[in-house]
mmCIF entry with sequence, helices, sheets and N, C-alpha, C, O atoms, coordinates in Angstrom:
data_MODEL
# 
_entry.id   MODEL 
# 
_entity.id                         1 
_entity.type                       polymer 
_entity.pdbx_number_of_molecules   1 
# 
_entity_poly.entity_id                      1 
_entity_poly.type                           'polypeptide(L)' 
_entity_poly.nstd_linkage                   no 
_entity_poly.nstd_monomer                   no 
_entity_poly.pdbx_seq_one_letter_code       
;(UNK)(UNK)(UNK)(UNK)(UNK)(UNK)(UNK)(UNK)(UNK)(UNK)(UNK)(UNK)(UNK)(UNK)(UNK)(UNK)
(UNK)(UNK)(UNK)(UNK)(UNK)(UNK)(UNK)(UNK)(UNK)(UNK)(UNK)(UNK)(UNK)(UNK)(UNK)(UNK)
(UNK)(UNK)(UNK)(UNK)(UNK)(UNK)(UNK)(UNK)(UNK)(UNK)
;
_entity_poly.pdbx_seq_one_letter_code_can   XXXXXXXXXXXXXXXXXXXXXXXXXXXXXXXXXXXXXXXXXX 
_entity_poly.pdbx_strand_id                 A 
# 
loop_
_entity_poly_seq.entity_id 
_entity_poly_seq.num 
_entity_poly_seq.mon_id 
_entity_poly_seq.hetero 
1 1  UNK n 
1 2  UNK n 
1 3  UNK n 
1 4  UNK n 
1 5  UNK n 
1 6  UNK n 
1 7  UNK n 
1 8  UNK n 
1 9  UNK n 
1 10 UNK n 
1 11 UNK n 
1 12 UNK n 
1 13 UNK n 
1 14 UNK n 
1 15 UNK n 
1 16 UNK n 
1 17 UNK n 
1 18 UNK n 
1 19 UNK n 
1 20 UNK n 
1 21 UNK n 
1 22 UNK n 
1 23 UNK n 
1 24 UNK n 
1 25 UNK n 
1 26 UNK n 
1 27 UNK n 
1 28 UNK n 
1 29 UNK n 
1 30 UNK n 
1 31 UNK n 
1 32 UNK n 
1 33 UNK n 
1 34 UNK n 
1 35 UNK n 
1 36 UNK n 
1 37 UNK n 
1 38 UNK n 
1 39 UNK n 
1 40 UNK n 
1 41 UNK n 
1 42 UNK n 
# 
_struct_asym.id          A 
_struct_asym.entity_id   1 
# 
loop_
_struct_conf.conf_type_id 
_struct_conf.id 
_struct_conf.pdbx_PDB_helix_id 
_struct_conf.beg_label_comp_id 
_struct_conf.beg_label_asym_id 
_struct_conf.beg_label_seq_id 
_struct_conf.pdbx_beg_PDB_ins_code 
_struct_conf.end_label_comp_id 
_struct_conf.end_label_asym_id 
_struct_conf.end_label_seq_id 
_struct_conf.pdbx_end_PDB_ins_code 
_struct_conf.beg_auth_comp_id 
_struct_conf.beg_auth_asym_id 
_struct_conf.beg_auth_seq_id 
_struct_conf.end_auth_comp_id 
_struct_conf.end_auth_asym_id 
_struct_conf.end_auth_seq_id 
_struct_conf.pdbx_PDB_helix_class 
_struct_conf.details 
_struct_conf.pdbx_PDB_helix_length 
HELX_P HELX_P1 AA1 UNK A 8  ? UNK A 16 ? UNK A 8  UNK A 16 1 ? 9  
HELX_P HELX_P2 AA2 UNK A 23 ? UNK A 33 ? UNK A 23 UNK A 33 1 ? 11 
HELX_P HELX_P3 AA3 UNK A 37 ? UNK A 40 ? UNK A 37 UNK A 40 5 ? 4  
# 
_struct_conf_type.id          HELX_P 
_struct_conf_type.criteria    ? 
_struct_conf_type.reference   ? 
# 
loop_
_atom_site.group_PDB 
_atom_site.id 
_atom_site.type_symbol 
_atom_site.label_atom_id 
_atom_site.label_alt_id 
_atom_site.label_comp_id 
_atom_site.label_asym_id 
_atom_site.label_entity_id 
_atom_site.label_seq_id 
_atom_site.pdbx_PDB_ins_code 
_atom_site.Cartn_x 
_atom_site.Cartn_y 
_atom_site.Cartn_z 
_atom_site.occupancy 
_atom_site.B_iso_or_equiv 
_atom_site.pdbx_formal_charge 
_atom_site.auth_seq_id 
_atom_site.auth_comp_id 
_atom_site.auth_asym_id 
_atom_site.auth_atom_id 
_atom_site.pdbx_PDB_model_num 
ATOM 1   N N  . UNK A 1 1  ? 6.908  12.142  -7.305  1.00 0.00 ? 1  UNK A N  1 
ATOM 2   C CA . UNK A 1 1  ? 6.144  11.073  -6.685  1.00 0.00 ? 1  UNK A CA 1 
ATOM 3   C C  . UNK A 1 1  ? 6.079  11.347  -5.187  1.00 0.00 ? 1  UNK A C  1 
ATOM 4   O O  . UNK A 1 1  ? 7.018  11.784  -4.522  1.00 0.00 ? 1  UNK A O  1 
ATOM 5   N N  . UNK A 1 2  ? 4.616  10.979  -4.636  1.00 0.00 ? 2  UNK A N  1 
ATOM 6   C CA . UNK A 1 2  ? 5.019  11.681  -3.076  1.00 0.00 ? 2  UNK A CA 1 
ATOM 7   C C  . UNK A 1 2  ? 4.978  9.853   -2.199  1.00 0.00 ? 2  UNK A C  1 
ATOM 8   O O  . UNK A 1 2  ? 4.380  8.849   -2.587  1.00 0.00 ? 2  UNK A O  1 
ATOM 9   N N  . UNK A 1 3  ? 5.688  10.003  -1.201  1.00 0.00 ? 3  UNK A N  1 
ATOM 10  C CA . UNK A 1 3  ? 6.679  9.242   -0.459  1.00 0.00 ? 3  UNK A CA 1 
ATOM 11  C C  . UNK A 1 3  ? 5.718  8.650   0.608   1.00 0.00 ? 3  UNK A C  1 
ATOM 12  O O  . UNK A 1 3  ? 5.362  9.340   1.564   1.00 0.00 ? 3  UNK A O  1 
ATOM 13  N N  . UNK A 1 4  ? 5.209  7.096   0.406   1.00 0.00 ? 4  UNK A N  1 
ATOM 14  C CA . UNK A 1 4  ? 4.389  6.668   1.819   1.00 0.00 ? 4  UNK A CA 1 
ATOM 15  C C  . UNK A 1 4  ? 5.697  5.915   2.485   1.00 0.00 ? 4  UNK A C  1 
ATOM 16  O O  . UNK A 1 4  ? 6.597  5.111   2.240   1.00 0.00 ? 4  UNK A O  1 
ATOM 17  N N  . UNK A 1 5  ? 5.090  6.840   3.595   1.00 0.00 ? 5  UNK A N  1 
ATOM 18  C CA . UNK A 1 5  ? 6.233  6.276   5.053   1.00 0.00 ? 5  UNK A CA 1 
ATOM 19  C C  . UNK A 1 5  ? 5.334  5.052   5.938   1.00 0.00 ? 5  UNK A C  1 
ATOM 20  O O  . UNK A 1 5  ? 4.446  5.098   6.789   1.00 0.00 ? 5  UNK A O  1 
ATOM 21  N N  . UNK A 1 6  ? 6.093  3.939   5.228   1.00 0.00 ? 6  UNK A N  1 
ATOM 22  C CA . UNK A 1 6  ? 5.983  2.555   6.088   1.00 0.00 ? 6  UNK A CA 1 
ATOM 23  C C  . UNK A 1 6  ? 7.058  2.013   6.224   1.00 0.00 ? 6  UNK A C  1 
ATOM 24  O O  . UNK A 1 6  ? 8.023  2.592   5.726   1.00 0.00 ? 6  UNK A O  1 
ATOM 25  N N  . UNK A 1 7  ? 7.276  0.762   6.917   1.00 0.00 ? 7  UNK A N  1 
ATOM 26  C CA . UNK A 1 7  ? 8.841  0.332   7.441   1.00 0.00 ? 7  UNK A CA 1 
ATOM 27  C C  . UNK A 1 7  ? 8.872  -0.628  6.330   1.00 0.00 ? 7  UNK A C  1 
ATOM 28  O O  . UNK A 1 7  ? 7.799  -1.212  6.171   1.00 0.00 ? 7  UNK A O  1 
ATOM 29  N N  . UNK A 1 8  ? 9.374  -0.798  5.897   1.00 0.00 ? 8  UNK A N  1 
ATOM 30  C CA . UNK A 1 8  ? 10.033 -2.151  4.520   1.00 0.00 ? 8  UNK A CA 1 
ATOM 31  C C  . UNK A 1 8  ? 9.001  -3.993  5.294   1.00 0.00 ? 8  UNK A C  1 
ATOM 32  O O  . UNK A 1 8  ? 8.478  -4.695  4.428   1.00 0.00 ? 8  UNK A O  1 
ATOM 33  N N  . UNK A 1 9  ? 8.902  -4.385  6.541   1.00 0.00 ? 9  UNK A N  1 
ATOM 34  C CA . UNK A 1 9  ? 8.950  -5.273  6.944   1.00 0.00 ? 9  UNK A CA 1 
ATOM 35  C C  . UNK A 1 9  ? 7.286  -5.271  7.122   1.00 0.00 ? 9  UNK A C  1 
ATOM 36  O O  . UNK A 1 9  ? 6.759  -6.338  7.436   1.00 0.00 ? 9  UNK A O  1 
ATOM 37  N N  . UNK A 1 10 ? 6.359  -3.954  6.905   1.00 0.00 ? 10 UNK A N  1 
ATOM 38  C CA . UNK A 1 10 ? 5.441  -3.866  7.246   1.00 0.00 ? 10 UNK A CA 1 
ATOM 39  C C  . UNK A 1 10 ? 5.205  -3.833  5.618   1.00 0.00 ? 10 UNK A C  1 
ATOM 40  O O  . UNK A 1 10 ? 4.765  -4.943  5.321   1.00 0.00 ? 10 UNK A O  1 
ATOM 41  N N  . UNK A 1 11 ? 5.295  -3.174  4.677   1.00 0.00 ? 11 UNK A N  1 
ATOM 42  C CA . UNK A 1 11 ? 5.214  -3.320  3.154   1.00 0.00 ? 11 UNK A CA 1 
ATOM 43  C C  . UNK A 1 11 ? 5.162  -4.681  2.923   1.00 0.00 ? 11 UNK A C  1 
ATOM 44  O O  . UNK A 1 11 ? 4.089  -5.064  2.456   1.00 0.00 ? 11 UNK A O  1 
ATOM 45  N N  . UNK A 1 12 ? 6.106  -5.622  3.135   1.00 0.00 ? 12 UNK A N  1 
ATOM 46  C CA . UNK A 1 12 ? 6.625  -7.274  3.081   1.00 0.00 ? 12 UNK A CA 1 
ATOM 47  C C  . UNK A 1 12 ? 5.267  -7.850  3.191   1.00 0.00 ? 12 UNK A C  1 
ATOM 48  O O  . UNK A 1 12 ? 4.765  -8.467  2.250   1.00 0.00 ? 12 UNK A O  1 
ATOM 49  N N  . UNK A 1 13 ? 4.606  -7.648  4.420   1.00 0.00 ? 13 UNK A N  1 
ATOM 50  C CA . UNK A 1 13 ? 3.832  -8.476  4.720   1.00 0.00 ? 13 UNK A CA 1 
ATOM 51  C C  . UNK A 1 13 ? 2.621  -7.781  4.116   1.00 0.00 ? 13 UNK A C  1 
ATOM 52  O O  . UNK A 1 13 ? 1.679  -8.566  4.007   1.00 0.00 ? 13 UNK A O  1 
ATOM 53  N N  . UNK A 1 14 ? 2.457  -7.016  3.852   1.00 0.00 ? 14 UNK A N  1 
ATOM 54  C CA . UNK A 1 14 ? 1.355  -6.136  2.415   1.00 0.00 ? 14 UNK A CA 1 
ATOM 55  C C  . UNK A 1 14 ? 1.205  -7.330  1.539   1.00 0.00 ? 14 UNK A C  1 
ATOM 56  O O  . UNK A 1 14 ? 0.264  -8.111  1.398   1.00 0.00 ? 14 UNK A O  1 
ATOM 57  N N  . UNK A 1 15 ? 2.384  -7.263  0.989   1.00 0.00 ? 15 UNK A N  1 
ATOM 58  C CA . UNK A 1 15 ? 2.677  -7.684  -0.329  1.00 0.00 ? 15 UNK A CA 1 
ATOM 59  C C  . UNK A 1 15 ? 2.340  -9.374  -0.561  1.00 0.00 ? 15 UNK A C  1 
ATOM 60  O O  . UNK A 1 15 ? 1.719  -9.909  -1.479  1.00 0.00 ? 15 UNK A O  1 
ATOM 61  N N  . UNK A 1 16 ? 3.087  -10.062 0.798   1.00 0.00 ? 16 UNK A N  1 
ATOM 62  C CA . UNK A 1 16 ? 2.570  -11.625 0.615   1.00 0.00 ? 16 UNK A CA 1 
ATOM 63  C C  . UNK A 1 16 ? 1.862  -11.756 0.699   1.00 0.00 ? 16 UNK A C  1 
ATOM 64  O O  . UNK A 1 16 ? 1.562  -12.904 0.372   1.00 0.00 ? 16 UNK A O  1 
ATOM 65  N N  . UNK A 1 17 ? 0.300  -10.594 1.366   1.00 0.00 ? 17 UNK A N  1 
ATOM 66  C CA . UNK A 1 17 ? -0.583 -11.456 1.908   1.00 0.00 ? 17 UNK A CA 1 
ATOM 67  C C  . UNK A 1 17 ? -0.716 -11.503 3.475   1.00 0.00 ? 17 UNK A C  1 
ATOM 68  O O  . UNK A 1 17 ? -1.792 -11.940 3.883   1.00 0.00 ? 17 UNK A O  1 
ATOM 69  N N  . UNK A 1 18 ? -0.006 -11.210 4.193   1.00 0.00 ? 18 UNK A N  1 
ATOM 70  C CA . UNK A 1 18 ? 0.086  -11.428 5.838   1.00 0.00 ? 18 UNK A CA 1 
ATOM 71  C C  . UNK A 1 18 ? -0.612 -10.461 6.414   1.00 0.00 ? 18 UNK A C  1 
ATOM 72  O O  . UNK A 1 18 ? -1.171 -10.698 7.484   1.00 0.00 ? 18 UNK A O  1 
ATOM 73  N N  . UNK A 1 19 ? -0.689 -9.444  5.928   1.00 0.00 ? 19 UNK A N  1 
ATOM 74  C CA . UNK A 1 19 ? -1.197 -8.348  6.301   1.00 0.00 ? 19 UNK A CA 1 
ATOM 75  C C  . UNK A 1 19 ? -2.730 -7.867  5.327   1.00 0.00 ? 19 UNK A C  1 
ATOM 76  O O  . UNK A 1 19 ? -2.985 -8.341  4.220   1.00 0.00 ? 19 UNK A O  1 
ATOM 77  N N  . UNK A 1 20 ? -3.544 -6.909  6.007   1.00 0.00 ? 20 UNK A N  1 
ATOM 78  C CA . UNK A 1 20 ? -4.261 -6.562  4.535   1.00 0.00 ? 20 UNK A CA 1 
ATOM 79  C C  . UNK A 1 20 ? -3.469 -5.018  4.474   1.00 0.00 ? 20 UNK A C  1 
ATOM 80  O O  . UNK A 1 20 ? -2.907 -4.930  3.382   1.00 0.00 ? 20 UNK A O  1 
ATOM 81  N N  . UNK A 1 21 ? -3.351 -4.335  4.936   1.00 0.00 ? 21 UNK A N  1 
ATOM 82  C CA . UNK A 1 21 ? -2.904 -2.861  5.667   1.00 0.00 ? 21 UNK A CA 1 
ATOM 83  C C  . UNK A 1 21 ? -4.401 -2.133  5.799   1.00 0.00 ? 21 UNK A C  1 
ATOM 84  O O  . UNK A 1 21 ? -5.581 -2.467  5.685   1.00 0.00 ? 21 UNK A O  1 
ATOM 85  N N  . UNK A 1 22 ? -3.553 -0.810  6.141   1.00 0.00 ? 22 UNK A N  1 
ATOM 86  C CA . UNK A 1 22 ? -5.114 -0.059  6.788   1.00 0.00 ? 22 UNK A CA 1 
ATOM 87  C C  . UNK A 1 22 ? -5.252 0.465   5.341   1.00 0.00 ? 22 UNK A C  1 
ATOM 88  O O  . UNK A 1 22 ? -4.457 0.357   4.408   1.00 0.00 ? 22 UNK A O  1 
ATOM 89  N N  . UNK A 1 23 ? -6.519 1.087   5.395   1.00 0.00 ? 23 UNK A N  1 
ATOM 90  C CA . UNK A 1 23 ? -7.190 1.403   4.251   1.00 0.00 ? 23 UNK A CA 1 
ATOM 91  C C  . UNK A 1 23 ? -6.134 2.935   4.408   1.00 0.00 ? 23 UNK A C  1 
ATOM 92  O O  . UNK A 1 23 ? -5.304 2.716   3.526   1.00 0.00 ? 23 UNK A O  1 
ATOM 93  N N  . UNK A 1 24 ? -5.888 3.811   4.811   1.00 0.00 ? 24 UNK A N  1 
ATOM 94  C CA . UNK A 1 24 ? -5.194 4.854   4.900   1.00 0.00 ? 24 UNK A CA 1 
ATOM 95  C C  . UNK A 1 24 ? -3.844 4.346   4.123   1.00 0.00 ? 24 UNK A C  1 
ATOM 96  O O  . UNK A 1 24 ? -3.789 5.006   3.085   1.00 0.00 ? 24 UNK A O  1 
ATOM 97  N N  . UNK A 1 25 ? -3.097 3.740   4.172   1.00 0.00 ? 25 UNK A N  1 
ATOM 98  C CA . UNK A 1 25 ? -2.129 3.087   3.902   1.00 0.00 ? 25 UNK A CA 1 
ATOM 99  C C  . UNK A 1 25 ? -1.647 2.472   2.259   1.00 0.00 ? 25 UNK A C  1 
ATOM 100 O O  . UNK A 1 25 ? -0.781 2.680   1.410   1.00 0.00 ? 25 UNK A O  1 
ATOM 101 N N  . UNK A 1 26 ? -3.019 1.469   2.525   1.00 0.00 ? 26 UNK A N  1 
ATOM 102 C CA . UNK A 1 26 ? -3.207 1.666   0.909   1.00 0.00 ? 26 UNK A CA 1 
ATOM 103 C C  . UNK A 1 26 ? -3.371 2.246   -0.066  1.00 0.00 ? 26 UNK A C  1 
ATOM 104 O O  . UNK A 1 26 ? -2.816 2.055   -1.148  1.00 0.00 ? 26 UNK A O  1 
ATOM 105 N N  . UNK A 1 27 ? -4.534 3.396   0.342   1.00 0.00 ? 27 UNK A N  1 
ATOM 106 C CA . UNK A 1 27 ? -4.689 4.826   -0.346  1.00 0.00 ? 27 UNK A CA 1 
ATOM 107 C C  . UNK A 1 27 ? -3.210 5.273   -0.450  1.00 0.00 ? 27 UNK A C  1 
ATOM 108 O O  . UNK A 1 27 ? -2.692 4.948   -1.518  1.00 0.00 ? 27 UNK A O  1 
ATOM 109 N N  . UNK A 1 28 ? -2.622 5.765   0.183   1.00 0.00 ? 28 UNK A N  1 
ATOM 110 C CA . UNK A 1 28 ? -1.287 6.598   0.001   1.00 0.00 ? 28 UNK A CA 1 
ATOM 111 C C  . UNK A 1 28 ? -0.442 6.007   -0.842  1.00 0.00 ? 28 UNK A C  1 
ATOM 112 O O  . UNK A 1 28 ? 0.126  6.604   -1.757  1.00 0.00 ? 28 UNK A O  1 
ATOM 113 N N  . UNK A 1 29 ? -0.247 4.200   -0.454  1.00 0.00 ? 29 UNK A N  1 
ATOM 114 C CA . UNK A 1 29 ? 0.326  3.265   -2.123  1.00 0.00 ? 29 UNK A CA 1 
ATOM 115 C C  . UNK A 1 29 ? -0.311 3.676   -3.091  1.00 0.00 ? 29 UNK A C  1 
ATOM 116 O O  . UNK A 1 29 ? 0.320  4.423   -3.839  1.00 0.00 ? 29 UNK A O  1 
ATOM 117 N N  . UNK A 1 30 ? -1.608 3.403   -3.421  1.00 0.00 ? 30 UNK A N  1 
ATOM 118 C CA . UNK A 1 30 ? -1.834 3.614   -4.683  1.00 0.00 ? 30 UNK A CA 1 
ATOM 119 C C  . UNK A 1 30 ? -1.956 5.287   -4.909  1.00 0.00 ? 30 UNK A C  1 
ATOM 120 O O  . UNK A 1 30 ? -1.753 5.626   -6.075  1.00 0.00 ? 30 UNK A O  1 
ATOM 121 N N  . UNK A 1 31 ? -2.168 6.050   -4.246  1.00 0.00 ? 31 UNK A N  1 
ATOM 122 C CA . UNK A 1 31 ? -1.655 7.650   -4.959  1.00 0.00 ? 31 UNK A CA 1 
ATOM 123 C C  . UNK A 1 31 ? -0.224 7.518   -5.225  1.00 0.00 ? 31 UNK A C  1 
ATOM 124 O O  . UNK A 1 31 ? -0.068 7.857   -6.398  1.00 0.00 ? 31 UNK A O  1 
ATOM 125 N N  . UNK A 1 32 ? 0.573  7.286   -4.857  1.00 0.00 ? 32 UNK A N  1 
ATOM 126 C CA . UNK A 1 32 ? 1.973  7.660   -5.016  1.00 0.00 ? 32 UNK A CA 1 
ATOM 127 C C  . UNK A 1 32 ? 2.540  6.514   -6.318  1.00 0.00 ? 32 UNK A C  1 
ATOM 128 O O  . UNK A 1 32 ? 3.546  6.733   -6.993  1.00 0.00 ? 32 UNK A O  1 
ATOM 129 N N  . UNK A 1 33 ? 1.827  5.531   -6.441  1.00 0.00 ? 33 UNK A N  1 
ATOM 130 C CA . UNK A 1 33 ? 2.030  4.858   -8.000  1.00 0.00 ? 33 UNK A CA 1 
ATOM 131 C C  . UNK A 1 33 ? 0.841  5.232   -8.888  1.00 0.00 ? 33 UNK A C  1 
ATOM 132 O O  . UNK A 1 33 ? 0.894  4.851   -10.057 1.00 0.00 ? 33 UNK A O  1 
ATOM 133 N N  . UNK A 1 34 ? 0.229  5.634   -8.654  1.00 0.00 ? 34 UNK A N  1 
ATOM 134 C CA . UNK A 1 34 ? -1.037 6.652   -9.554  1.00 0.00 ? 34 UNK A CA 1 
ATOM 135 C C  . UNK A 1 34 ? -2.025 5.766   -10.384 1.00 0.00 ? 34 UNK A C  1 
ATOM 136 O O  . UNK A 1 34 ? -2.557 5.841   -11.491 1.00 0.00 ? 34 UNK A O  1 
ATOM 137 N N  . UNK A 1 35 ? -2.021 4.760   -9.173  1.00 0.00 ? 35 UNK A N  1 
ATOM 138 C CA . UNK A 1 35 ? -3.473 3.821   -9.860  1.00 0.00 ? 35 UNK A CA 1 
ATOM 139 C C  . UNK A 1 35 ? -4.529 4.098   -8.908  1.00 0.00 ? 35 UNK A C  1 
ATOM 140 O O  . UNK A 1 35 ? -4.450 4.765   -7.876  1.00 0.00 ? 35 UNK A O  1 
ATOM 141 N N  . UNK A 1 36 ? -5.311 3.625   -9.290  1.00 0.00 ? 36 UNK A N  1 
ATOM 142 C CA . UNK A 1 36 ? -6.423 3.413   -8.037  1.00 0.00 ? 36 UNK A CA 1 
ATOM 143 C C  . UNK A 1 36 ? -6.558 2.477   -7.244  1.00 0.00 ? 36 UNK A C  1 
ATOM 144 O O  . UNK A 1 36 ? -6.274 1.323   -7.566  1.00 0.00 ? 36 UNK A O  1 
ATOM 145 N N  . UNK A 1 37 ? -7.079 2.852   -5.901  1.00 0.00 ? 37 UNK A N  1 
ATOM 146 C CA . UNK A 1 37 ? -7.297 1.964   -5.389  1.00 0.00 ? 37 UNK A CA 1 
ATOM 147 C C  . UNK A 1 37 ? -7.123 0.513   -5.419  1.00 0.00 ? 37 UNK A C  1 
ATOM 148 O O  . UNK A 1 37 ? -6.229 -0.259  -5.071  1.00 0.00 ? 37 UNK A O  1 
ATOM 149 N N  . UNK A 1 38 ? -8.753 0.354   -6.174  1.00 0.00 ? 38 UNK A N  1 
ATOM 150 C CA . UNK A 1 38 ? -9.456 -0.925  -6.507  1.00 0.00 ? 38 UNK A CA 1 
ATOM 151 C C  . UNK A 1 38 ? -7.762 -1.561  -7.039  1.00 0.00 ? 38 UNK A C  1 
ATOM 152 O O  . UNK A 1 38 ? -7.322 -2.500  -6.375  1.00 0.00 ? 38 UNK A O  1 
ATOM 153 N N  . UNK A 1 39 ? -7.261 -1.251  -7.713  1.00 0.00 ? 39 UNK A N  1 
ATOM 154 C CA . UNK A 1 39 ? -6.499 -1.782  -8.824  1.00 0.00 ? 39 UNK A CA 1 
ATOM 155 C C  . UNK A 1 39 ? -5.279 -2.847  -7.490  1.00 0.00 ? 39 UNK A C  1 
ATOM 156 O O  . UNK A 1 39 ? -4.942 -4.015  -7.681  1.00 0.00 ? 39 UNK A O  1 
ATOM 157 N N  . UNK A 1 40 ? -4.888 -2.036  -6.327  1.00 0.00 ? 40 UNK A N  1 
ATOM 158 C CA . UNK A 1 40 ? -4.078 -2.506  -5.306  1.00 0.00 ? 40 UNK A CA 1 
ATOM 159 C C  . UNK A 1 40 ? -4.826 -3.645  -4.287  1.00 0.00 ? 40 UNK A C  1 
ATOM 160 O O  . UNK A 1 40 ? -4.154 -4.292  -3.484  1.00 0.00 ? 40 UNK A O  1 
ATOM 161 N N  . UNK A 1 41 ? -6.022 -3.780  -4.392  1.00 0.00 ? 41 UNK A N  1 
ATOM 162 C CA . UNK A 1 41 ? -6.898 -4.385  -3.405  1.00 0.00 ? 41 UNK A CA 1 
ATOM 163 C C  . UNK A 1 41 ? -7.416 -5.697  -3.849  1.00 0.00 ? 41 UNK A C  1 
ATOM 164 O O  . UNK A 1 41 ? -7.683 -6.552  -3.005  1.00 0.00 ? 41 UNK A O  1 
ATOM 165 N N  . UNK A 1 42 ? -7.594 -5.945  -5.251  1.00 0.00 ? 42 UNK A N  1 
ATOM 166 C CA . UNK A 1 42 ? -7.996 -7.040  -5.537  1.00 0.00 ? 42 UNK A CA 1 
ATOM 167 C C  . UNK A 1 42 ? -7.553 -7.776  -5.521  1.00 0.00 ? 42 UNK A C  1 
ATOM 168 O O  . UNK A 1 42 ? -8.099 -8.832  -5.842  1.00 0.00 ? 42 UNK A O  1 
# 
């Protein structure tokens, strides 16, 4: 599995909602859990 380097506190706020992240960012989440995109964004 290859390894996106973000800080835990910046992921956090991904995840609730606080954040949207950069589109670079997201891409690298969803390659490294091997969905697509779309699938992390909606």
């Amino acid at each position: 599995m290859r390894e996106v380097v973000v800080s835990q506190p910046y992921l956090s706020e991904i995840e609730s909602g606080k954040k949207t992240g950069s589109v670079d960012v997201l891409k690298r989440i969803a390659a490294a859990l091997k969905v697509d995109l779309d699938d992390i964004v909606r």
